[in-house]
C-alpha positions in Angstrom: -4.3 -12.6 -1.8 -7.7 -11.9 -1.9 -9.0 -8.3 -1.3 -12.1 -9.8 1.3 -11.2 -8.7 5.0 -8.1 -6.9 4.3 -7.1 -3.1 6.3 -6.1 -0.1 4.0 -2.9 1.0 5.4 -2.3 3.7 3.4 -3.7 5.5 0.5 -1.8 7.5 -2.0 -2.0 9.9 -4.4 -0.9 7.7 -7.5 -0.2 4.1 -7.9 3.2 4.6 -8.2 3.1 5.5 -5.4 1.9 2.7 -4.0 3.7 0.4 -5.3 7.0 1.5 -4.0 5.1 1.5 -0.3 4.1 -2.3 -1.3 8.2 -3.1 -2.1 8.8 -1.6 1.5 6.3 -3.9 2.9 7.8 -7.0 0.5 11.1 -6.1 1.9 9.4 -6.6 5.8 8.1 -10.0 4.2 4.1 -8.5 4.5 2.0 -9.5 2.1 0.0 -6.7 0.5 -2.1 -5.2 -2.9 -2.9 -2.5 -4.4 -6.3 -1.1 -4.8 -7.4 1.5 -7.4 -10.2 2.7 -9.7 -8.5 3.0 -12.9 -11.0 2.2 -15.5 -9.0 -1.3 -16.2 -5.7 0.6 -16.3 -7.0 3.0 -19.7 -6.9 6.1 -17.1 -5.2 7.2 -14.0 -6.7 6.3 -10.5 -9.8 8.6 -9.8 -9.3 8.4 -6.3 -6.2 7.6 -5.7 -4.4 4.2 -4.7 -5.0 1.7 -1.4 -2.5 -0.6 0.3 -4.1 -3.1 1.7 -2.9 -6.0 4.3 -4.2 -8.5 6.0 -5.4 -7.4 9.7 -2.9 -9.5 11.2 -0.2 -7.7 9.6 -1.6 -4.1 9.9 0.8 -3.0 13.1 3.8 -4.6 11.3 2.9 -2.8 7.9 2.4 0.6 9.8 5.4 0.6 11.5 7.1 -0.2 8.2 5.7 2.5 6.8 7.1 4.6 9.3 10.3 3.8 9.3 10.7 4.3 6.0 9.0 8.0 6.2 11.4 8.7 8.7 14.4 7.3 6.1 13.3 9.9 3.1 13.0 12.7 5.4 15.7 12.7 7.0 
């Protein structure tokens, strides 16, 4: 997947984060990656982590998101 035209969805504070928003969005089938300045992995994310999807897939992805929101808090 390249990272050219692609929609953040959602940024968070750590790419741990991230990645388990990314297996929500695998689970809905939506392919996605993870964006983050982290000097080539030696150091955390500066500025936290993207999720990124193709614009096609942006409503799908934010619903997903949603939903599972609505799981952990609840």
């Amino acid at each position: 997947m390249k990272s050219l035209n692609l929609i953040v969805v959602s940024t968070f504070r750590s790419t741990i984060d991230a990645q388990i928003a990314r297996g929500v969005l695998d689970e809905e089938g939506i392919e996605s990656m993870i964006r983050s300045d982290n000097a080539g992995g030696m150091y955390p994310p500066i500025s936290g982590a993207e999720l990124l999807v193709r614009p096609e897939d942006t409503e799908k992805a934010h619903a997903a998101l949603r939903r599972r929101h609505r799981r952990s808090d609840g």
